[in-house]
N, C-alpha and C positions, 0 to 999 in steps of 0.2 A: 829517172827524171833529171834532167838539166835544165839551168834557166839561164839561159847566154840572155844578157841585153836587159832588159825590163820584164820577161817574157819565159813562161814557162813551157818544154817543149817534149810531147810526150809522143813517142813514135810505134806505132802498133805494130807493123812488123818488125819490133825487135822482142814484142810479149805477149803473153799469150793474153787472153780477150777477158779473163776473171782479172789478172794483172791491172789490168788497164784501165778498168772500170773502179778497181779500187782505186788508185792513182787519183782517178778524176775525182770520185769523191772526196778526197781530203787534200781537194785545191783548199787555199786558202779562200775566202773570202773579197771579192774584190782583185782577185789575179786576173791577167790573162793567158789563156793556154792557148797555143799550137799545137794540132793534133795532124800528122801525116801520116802515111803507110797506108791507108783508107782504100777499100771498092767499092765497086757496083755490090760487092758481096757481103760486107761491115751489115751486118745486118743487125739494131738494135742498136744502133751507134748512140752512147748519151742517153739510154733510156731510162726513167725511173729518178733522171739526174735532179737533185735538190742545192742547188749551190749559186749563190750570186755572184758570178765569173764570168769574164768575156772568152766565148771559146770560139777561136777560127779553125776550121777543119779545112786543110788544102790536098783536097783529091773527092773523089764519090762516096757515095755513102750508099747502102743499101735500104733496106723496108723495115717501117719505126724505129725512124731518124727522130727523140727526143721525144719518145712514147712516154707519157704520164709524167713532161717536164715540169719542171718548177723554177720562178728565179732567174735561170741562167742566161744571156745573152748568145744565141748561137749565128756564126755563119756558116756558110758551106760555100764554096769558091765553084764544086763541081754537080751533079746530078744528081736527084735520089729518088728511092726506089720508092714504093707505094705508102700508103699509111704514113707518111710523115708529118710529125707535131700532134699523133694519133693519141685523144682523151688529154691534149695538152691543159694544163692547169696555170699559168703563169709564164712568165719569159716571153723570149722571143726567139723566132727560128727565121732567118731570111737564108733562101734557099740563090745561090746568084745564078744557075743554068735550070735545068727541066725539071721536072717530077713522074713521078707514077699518078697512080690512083688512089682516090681517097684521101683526098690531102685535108689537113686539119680538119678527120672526123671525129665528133665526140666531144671537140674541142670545148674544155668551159672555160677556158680564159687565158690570157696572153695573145702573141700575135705573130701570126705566121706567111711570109711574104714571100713568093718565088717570081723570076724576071725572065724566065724563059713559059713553055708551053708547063699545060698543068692534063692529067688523065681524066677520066670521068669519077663523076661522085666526089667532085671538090666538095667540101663541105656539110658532106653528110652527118648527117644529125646533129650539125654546130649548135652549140649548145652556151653560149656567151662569150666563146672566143671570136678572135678577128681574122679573117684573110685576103690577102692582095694579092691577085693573080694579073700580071702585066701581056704576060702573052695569051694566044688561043688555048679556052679552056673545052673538055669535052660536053659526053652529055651528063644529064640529070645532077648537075650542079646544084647546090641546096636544097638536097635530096633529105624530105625528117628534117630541116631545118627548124627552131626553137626560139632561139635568141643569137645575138652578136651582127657581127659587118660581114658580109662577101661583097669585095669588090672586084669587079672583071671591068680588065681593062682594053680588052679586043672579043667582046664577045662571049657566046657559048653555042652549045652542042641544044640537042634535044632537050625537053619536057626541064626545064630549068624550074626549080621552088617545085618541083613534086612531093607533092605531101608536107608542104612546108607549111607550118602554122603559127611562125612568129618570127623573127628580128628583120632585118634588111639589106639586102640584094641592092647595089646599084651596078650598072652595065653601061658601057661603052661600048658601041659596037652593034655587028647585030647577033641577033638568036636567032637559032635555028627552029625551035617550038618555045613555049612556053608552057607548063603545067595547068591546068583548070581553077586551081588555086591562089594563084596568085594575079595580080594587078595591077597596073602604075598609079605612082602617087605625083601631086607635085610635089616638086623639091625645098623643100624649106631651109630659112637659114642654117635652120642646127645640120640639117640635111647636110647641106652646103660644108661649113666649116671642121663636121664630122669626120666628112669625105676628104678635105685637105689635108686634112692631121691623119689621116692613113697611110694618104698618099707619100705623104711626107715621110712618113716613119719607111715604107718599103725603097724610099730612095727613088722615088717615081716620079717624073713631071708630067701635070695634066692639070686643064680646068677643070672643075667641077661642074661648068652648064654644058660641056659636053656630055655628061652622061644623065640616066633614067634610074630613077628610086621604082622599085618592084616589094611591094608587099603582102601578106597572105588576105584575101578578100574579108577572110573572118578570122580575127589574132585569138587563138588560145588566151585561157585566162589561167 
């Protein structure tokens, strides 16, 4: 571990992947870390992590990228693989290129923002966490949906809110189906100012009466 500048900088292909992982946990609190050497193949990059640090990862990242996170502050400059910010608990993951599938499912909380294309089953069984997907998402988008935000910001794929039985979907764009379950609402203030504070947070410019609040006909209790 070196920390040239303000900045701590920990490089994966020079250790092996237990290495590394220890490393990350006993950042200090409040550091930031540089994480390189990364692929499409990193698989588990950050998982399990409990640390309040700002971590930029410059390169790809493979499948649960920041599984069962906590606290930490993550970005990713390149791609990642499926399941990422999977049973996320806290922090945040902003993803700045594509994803796989299943992106923040399980999630109960924190918030998870990608700016390229997103796979199918964004948001499967969200669970009070948040997500902002800027580009084309696939199908069955808030698949088991519970509680928290999905926001799509170009759209979706097929049977969108299937089986979803609580929090709230808003969409830009259009769908391709929608589920039997779900319905539009208007948009109310909180709606409204909800929405801009997500947006904001994924680094995304948009109105918010551009897009449509979708919620389950009949919300779980």
């Amino acid at each position: 571990m070196e920390s040239p500048a303000d900045k701590i900088v920990l490089n994966l292909s020079t250790m092996d992947r237990a290495g590394f992982h220890a490393q990350l946990r006993s950042v200090p609190t409040g550091e930031q870390v540089v994480v390189c050497g990364t692929s499409e193949k990193t698989h588990g990059l950050a998982a399990g992590l409990d640390c309040d640090c700002a971590l930029e990862i410059r390169g790809d990242a493979g499948d649960f990228l920041f599984m069962m996170g906590r606290a930490a502050a993550i970005e990713l400059h390149g791609i990642a693989g499926d399941c990422a910010g999977y049973s996320l608990c806290s922090g945040s993951l902003l993803i700045r290129k594509s994803c796989g599938d299943f992106l923040g499912a399980y999630a109960r909380g924190g918030f998870v923002g990608v700016h390229g294309r997103c796979g199918d089953y964004c948001g499967y069984a969200l669970d009070g966490g948040d997500v902002v997907v800027r580009s084309v998402c696939g199908q069955r988008a808030a698949c088991g949906m519970t509680s928290g935000d999905l926001v799509l910001c170009n759209g979706a794929g097929d049977d969108l809110g299937l089986n979803m039985q609580g929090g709230t979907i808003f969409v830009r764009g259009d769908v391709a189906s929608f589920a039997p379950q779900v319905r539009m609402f208007r948009m109310k203030d909180t709606d409204s100012m909800r929405l801009s504070l997500l947006l904001a947070r994924a680094g995304i410019k948009g109105d918010a009466k551009q897009f449509k609040v979708y919620r389950p006909k009949v919300r779980s209790k």
